[in-house]
Backbone as a chain_set.jsonl record, in Angstrom:
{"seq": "XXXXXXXXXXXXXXXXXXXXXXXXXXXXXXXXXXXXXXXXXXXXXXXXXXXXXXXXXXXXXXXXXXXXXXXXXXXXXXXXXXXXXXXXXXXXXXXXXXXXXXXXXXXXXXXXXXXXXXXXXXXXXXXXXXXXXXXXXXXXXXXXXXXXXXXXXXXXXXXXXXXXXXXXXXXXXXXXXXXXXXXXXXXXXXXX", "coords": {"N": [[-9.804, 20.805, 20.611], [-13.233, 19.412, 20.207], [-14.507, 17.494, 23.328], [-16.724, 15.348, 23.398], [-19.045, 13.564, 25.229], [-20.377, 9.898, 24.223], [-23.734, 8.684, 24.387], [-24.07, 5.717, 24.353], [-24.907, 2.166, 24.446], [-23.996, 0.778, 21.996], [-21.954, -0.469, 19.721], [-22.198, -0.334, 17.243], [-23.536, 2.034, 16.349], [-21.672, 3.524, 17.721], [-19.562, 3.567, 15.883], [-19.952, 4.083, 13.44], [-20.661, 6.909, 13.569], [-18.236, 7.75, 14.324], [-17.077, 7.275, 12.201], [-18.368, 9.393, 10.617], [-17.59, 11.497, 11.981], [-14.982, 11.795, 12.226], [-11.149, 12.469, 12.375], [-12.128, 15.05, 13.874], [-13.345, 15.511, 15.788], [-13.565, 14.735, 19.725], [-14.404, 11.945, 20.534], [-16.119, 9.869, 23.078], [-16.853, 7.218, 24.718], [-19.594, 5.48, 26.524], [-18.618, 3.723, 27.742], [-15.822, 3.538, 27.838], [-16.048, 6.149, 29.216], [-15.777, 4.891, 31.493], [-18.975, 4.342, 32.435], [-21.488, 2.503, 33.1], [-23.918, 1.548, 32.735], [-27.29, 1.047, 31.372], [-29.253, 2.766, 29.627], [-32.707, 3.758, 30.28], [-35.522, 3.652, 27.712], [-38.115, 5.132, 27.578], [-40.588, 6.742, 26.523], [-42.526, 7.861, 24.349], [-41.408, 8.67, 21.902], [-38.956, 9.352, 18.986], [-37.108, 11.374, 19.778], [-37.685, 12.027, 22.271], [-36.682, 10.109, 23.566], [-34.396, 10.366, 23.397], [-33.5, 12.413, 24.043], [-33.51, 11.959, 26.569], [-31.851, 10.07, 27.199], [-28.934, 11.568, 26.95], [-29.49, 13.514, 29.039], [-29.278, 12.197, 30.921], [-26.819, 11.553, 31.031], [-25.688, 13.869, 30.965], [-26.591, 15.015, 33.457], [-24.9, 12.888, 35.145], [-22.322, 12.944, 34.73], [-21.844, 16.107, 33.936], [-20.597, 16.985, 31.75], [-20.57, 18.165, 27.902], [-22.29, 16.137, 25.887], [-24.064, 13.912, 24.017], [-26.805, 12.099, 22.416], [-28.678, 9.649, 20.963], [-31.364, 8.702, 18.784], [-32.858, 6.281, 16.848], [-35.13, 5.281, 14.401], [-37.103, 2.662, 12.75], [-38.986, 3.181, 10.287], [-42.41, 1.882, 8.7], [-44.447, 2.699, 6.116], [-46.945, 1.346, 5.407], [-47.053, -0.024, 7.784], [-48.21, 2.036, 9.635], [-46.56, 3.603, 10.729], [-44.705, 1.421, 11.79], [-41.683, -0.201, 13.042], [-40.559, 1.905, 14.581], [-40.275, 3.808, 17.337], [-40.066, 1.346, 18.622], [-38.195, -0.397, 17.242], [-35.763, -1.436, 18.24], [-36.44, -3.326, 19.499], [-38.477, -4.749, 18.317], [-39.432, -7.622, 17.921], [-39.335, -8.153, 20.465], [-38.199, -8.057, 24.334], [-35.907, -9.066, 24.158], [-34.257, -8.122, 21.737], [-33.226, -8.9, 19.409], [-31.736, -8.793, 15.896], [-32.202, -10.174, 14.437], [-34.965, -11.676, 15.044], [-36.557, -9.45, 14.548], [-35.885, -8.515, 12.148], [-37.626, -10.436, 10.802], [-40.385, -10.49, 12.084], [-40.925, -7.879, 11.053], [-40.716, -8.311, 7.877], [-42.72, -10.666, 8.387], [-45.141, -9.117, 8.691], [-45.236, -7.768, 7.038], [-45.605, -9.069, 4.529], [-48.5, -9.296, 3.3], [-48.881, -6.457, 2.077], [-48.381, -4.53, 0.218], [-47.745, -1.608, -0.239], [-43.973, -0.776, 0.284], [-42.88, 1.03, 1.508], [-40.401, 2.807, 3.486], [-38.754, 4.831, 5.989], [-35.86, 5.103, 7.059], [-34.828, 7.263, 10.353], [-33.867, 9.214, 12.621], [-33.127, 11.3, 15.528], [-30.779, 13.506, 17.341], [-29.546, 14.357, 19.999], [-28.123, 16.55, 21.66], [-26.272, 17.884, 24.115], [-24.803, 20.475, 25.314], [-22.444, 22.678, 26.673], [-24.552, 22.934, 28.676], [-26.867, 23.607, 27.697], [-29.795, 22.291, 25.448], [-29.842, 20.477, 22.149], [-31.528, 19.824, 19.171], [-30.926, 17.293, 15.888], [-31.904, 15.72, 13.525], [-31.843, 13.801, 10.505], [-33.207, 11.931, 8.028], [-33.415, 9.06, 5.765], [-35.315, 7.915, 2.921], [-36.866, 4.677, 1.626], [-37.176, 1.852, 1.255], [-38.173, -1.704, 1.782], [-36.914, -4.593, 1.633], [-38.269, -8.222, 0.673], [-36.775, -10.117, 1.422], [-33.361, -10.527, 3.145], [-30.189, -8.967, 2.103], [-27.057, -9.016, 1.907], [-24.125, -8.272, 4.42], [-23.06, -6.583, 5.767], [-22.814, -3.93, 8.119], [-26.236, -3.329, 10.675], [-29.082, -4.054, 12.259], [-31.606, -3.623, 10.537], [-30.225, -3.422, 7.992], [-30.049, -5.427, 6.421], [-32.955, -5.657, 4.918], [-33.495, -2.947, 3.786], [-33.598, -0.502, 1.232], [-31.98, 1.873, 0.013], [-33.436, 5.063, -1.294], [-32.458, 6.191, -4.566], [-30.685, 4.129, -4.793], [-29.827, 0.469, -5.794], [-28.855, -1.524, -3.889], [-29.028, -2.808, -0.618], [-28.598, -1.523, 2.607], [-26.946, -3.121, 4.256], [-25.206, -3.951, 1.944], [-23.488, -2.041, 1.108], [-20.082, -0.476, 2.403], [-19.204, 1.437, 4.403], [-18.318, 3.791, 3.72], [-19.975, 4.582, 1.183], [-22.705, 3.772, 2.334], [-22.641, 5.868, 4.2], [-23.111, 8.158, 1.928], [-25.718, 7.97, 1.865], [-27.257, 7.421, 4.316], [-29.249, 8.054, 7.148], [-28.697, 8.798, 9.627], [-25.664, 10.0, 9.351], [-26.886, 12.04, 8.704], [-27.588, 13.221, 10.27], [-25.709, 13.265, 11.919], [-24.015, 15.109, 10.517], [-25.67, 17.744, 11.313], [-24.835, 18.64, 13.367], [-22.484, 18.383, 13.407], [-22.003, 20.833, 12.041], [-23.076, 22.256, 14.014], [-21.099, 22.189, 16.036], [-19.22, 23.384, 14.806], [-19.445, 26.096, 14.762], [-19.178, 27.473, 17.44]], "CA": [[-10.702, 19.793, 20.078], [-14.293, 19.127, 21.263], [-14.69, 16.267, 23.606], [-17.911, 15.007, 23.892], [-19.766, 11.898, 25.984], [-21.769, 9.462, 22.996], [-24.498, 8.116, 25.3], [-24.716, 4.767, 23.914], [-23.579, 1.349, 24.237], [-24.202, 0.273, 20.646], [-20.467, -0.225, 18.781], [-22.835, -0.291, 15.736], [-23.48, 2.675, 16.394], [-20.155, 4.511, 17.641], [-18.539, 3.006, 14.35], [-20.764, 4.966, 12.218], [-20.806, 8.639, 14.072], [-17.17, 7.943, 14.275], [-16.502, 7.661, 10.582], [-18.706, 10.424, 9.983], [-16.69, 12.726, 12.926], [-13.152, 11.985, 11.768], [-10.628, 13.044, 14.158], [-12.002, 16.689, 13.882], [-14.029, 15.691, 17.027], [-12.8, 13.83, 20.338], [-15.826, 11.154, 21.159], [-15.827, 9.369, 24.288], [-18.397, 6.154, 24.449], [-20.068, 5.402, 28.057], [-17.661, 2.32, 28.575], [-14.497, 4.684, 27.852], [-15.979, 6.936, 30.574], [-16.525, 3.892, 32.927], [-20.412, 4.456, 33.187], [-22.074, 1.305, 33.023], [-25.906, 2.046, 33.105], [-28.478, 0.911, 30.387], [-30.466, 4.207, 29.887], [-34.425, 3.364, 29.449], [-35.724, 4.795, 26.792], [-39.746, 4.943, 28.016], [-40.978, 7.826, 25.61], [-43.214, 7.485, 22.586], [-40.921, 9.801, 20.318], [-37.079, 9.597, 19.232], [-36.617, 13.04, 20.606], [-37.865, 12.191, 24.011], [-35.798, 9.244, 24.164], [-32.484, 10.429, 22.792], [-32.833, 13.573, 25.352], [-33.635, 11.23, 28.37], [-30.108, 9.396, 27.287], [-28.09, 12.759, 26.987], [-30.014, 14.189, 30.292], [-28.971, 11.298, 32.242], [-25.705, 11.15, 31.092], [-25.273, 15.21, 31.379], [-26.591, 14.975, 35.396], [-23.646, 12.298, 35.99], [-21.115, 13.834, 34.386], [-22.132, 17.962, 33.958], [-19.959, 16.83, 30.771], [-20.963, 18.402, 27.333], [-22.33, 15.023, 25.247], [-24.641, 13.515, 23.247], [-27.454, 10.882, 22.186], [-29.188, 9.547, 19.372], [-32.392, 7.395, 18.891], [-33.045, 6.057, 15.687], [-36.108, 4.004, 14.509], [-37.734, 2.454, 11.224], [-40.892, 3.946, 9.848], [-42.764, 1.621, 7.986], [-45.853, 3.718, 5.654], [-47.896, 0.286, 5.641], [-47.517, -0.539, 9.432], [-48.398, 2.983, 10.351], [-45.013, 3.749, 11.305], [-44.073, 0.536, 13.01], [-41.773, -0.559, 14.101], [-40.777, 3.348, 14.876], [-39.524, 3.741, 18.492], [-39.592, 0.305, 19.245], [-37.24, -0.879, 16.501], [-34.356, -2.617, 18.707], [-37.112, -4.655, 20.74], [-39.763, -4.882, 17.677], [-39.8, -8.719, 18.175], [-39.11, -9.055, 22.025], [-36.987, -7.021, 24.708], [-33.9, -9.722, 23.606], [-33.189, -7.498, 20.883], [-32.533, -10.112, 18.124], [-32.1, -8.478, 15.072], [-32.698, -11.595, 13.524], [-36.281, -11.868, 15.019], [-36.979, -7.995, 14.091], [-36.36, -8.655, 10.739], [-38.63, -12.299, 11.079], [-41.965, -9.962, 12.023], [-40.965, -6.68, 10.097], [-40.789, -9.094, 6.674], [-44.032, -11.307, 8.092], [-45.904, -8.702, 8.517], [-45.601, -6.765, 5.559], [-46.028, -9.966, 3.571], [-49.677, -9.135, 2.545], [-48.858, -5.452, 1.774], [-47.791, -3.715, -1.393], [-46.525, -0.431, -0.476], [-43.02, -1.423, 0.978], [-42.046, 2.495, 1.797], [-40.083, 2.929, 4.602], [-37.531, 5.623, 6.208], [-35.097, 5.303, 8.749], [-35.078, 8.569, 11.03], [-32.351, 9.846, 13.597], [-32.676, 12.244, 16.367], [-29.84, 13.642, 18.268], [-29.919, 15.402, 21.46], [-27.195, 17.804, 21.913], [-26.425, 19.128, 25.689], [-23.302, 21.639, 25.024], [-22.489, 24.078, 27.817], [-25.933, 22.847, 29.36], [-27.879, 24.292, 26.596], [-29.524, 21.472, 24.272], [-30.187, 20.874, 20.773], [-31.567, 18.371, 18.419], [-30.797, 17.347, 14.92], [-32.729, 15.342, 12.705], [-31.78, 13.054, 9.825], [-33.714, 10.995, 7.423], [-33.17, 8.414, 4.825], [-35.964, 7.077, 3.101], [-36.169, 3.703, 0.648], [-38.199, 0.458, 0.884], [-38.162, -2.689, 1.834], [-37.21, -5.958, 0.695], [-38.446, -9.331, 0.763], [-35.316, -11.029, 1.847], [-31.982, -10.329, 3.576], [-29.254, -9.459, 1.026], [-25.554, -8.223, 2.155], [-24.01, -9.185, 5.427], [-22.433, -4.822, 6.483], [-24.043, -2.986, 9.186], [-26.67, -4.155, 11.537], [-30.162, -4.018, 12.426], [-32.592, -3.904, 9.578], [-30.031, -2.844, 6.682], [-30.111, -6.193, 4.742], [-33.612, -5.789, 4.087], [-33.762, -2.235, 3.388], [-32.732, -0.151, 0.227], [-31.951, 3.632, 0.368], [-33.752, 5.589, -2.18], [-31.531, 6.321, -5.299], [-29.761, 3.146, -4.764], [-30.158, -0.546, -6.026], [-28.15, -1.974, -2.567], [-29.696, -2.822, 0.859], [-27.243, -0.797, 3.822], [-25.9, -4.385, 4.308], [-24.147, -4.554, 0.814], [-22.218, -0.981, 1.25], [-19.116, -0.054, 2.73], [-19.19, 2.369, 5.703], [-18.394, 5.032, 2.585], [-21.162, 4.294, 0.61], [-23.682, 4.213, 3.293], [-22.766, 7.533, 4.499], [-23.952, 8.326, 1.073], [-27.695, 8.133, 2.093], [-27.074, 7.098, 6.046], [-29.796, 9.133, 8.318], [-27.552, 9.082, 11.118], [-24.778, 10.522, 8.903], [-27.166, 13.63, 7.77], [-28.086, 14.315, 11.879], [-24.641, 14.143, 12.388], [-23.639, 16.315, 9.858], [-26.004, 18.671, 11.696], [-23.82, 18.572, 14.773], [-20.932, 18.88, 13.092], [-22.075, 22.007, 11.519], [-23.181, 23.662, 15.137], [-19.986, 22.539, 17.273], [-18.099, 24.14, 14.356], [-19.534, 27.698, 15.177], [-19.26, 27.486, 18.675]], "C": [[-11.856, 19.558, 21.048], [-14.279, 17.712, 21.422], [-16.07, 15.886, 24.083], [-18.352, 13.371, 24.355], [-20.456, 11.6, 24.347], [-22.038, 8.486, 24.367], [-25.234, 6.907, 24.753], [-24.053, 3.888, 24.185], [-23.834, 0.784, 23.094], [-22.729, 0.473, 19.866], [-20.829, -0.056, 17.865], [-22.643, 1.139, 15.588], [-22.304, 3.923, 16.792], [-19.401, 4.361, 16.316], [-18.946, 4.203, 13.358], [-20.711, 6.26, 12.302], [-19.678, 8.728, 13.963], [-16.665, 7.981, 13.181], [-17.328, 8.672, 10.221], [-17.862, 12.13, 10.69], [-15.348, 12.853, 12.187], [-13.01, 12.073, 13.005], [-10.843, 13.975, 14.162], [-12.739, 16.448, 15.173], [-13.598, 14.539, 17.676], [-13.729, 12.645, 21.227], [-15.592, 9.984, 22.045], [-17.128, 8.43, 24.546], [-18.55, 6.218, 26.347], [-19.389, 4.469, 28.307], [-16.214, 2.921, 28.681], [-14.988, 5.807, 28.874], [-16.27, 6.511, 31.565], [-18.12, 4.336, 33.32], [-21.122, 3.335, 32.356], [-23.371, 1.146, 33.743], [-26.35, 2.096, 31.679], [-29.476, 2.242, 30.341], [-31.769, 3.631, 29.436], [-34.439, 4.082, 28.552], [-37.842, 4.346, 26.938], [-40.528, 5.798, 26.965], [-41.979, 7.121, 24.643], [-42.916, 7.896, 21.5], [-39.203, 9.746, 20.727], [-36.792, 10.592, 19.933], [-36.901, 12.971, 21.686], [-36.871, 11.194, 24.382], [-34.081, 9.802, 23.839], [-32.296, 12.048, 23.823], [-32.911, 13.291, 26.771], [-32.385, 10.821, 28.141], [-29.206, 10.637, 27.47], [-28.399, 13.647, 28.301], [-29.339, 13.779, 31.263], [-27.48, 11.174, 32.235], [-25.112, 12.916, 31.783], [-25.199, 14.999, 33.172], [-25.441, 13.963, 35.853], [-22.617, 13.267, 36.221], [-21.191, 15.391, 34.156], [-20.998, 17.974, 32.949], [-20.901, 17.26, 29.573], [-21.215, 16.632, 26.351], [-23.825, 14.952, 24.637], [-25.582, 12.386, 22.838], [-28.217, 10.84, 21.298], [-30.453, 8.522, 19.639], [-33.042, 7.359, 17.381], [-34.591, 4.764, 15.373], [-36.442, 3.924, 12.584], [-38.66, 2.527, 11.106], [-41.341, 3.598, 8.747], [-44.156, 2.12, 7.249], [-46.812, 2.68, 5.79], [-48.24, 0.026, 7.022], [-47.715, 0.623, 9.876], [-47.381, 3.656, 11.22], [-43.971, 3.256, 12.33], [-42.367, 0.173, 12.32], [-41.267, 0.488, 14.835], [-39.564, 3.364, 16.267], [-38.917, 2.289, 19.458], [-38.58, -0.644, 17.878], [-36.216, -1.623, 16.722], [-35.391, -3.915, 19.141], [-38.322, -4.654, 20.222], [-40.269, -6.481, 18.039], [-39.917, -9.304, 19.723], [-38.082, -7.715, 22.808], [-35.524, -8.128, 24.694], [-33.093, -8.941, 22.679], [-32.258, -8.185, 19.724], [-32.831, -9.043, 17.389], [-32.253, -9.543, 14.019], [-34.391, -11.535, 13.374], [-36.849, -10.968, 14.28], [-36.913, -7.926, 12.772], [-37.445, -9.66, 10.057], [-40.087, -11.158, 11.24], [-41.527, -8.844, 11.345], [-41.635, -7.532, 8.691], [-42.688, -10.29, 6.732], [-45.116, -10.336, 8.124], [-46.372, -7.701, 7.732], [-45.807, -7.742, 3.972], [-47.515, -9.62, 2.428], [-49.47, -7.294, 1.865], [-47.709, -4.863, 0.359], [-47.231, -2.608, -1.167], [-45.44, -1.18, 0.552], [-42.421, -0.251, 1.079], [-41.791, 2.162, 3.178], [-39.081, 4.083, 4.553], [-36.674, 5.536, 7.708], [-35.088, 7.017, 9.274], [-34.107, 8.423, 12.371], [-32.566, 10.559, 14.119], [-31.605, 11.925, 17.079], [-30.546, 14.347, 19.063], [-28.779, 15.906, 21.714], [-27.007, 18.142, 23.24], [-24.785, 19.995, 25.392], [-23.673, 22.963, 25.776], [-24.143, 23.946, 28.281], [-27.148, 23.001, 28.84], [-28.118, 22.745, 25.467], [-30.164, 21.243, 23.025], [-30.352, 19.833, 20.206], [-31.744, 18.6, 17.413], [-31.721, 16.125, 14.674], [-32.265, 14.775, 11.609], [-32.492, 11.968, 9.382], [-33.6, 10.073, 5.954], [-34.278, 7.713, 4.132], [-36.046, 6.287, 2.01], [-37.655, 3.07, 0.965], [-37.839, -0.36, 1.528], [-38.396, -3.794, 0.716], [-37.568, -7.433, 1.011], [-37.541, -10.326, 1.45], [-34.053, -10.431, 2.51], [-31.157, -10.229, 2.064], [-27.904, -8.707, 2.162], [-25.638, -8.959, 3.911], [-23.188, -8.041, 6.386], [-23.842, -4.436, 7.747], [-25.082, -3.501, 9.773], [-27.817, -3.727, 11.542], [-30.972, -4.452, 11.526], [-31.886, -3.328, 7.955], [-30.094, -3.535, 5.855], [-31.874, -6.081, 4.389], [-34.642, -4.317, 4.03], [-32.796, -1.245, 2.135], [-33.018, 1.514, 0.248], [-32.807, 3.963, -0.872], [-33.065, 6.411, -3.223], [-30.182, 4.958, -4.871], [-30.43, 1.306, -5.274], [-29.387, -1.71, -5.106], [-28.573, -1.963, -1.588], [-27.961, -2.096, 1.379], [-26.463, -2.092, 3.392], [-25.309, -4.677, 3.285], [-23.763, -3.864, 0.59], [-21.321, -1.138, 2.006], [-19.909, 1.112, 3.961], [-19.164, 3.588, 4.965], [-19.877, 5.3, 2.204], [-22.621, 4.215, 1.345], [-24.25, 5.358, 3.745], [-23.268, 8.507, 3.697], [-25.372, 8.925, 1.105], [-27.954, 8.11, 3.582], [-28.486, 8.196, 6.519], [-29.127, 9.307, 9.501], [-26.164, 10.09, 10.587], [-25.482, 12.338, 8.536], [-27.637, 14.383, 9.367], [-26.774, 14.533, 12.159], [-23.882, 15.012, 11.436], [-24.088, 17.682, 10.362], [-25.201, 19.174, 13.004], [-22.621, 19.135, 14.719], [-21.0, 20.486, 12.832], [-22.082, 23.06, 12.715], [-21.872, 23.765, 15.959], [-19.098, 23.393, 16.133], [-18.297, 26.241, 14.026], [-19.655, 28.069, 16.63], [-17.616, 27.634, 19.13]], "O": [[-11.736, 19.495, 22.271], [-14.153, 16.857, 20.545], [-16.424, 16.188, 25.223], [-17.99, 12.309, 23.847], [-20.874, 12.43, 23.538], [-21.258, 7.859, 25.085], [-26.455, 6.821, 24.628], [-22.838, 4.046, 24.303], [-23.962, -0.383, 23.464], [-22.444, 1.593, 19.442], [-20.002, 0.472, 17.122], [-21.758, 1.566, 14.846], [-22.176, 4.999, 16.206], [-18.652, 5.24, 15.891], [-18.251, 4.993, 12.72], [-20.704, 6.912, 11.258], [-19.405, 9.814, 13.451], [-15.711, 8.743, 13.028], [-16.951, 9.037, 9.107], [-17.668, 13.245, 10.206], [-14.835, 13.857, 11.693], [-13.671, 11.97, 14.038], [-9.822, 14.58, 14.49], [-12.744, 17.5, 15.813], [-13.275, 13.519, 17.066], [-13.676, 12.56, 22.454], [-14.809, 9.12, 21.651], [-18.27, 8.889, 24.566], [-17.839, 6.808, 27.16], [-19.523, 4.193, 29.499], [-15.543, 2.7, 29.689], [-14.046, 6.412, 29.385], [-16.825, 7.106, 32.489], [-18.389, 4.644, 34.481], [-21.261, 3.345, 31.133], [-23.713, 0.771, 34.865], [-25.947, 2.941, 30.88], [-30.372, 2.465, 31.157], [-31.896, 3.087, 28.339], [-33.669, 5.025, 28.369], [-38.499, 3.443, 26.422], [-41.391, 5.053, 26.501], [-42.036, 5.927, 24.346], [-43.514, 7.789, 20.429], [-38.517, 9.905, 21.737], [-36.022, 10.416, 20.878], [-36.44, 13.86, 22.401], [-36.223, 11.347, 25.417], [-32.954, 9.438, 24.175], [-31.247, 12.587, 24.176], [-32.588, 13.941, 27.765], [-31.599, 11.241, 28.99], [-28.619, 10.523, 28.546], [-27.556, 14.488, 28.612], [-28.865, 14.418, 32.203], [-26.88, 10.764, 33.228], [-24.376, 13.101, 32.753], [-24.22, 14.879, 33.908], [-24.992, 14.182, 36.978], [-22.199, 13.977, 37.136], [-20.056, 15.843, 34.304], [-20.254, 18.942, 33.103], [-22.073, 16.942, 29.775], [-20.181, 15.982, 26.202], [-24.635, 15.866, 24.791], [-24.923, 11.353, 22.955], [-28.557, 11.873, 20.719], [-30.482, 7.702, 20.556], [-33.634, 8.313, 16.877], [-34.883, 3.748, 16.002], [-36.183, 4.665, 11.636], [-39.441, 1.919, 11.837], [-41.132, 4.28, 7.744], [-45.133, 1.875, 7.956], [-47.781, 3.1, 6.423], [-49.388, -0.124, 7.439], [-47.315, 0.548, 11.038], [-47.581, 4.16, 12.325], [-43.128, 3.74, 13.085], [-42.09, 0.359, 11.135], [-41.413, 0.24, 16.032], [-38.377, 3.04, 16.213], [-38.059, 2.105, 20.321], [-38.556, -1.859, 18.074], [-35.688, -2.353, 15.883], [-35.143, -5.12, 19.102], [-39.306, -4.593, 20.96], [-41.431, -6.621, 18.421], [-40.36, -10.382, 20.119], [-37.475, -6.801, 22.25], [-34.407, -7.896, 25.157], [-31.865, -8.899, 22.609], [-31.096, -8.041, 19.344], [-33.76, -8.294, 17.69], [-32.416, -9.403, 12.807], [-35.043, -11.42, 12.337], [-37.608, -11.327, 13.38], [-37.793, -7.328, 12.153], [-37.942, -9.548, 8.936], [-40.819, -11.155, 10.251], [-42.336, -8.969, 10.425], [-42.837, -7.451, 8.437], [-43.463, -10.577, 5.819], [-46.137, -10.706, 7.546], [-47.404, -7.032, 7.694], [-46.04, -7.358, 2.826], [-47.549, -9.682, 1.199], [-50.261, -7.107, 0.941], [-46.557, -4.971, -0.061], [-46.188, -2.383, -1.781], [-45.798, -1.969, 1.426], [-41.242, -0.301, 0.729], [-42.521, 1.514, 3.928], [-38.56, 4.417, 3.489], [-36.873, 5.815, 8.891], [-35.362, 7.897, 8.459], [-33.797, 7.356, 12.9], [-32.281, 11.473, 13.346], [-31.272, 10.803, 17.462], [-31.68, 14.821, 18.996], [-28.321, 15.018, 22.433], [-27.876, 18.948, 23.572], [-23.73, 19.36, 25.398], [-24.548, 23.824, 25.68], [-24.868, 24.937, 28.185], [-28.232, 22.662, 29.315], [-27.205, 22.183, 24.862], [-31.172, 21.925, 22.838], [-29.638, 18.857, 20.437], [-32.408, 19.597, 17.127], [-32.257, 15.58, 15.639], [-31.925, 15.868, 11.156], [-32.544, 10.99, 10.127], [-33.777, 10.771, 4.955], [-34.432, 6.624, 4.685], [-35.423, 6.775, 1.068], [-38.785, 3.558, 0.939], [-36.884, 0.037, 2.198], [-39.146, -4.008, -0.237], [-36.833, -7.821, 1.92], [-37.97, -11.346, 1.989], [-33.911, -9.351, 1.936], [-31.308, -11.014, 1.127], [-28.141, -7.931, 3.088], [-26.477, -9.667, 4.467], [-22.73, -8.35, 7.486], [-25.034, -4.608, 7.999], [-25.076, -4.666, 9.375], [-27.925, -2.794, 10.746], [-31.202, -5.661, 11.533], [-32.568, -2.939, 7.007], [-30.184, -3.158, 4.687], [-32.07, -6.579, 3.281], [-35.868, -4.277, 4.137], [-31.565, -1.253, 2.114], [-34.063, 2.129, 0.46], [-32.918, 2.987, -1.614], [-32.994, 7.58, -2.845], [-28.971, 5.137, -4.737], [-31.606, 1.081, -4.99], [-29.314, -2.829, -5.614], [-28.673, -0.786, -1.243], [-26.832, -2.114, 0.889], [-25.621, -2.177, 2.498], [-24.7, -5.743, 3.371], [-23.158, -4.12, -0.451], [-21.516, -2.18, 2.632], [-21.107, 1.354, 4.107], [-19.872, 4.506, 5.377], [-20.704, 6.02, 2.763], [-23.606, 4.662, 0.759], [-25.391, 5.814, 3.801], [-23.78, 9.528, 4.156], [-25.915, 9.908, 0.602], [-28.872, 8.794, 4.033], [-28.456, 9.285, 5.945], [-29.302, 10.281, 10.232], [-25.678, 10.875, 11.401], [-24.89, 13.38, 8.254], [-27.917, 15.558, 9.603], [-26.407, 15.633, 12.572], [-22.977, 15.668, 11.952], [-23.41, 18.684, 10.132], [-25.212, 20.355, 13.352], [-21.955, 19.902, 15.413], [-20.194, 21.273, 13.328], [-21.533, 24.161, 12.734], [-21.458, 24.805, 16.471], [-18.224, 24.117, 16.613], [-17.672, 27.132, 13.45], [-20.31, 29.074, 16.906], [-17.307, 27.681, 20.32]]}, "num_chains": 1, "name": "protein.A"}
């Protein structure tokens, strides 16, 4: 079984890669490998940040592992709030606030397209690789559902009439962008 580092401390996030892994893969969070270090993420692009987290974690450990950086790409705000998506309102990281200026400032605007987006970063046997996943939907006016975290109550997948926040962990995976990068993952450790 492959054991790989996830270079995050987000449980939101281990929850989700972990129901999409199963037990066919053996995933190991940064608090289960005692490393207790905030990785920056300085970059201007998911892919630079999600291979600075997997870089930094590789040079500790010279362990095969993994990192992800996900953001929301609104078509009206020019693809805000994008890379800064945890710390759109502040570096506190409310997702309360982040939904408070996402929602005020798309108030005056009519298109309400958006897509969530997912890079991984891959380091396996030193060599690394990035996947890609995207989901894209809309925005809504309001909070609905009370599942999953960040910005899912007031976004709705495309082919669905449900913000994230009023699926199941099933049903998510459905449309998920994090579920379709790690599907890409899954696909390479299983020819390796």
């Amino acid at each position: 079984m492959n054991t790989l580092i996830l270079a995050t401390n987000n449980q939101n996030k281990v929850d989700e890669i972990r129901a999409v892994l199963g037990n066919r893969f053996d995933i190991i969070t940064l608090k289960e490998a005692g490393i207790n270090i905030d990785i920056p993420e300085p970059h201007d692009t998911l892919e630079a940040n999600a291979s600075e987290k997997s870089k930094t974690i590789f040079s500790i450990t010279h362990k095969d592992c993994f990192s992800e950086d996900t953001g929301l790409e609104v078509e009206a705000l020019h693809g805000e709030p994008g890379i800064k998506s945890a710390r759109y309102a502040g570096e506190n990281r409310s997702f309360e606030a982040n939904i408070e200026k996402l929602l005020n400032n798309l108030k005056l605007k009519s298109n309400k397209a958006a897509r969530f987006r997912t890079v991984i970063s891959l380091i396996l046997n030193g060599k690394e690789y990035f996947f890609e996943g995207i989901c894209p939907g809309k925005i809504i006016p309001a909070k609905k559902g009370t599942n999953g975290f960040g910005y899912d109550p007031v976004f709705i997948p495309d082919g669905s009439n449900k913000t994230f926040a009023e699926m199941d962990m099933e049903e998510k995976n459905k449309f998920s962008h994090r579920k379709k990068a790690v599907q890409q993952l899954i696909d390479l450790l299983n020819t390796q």
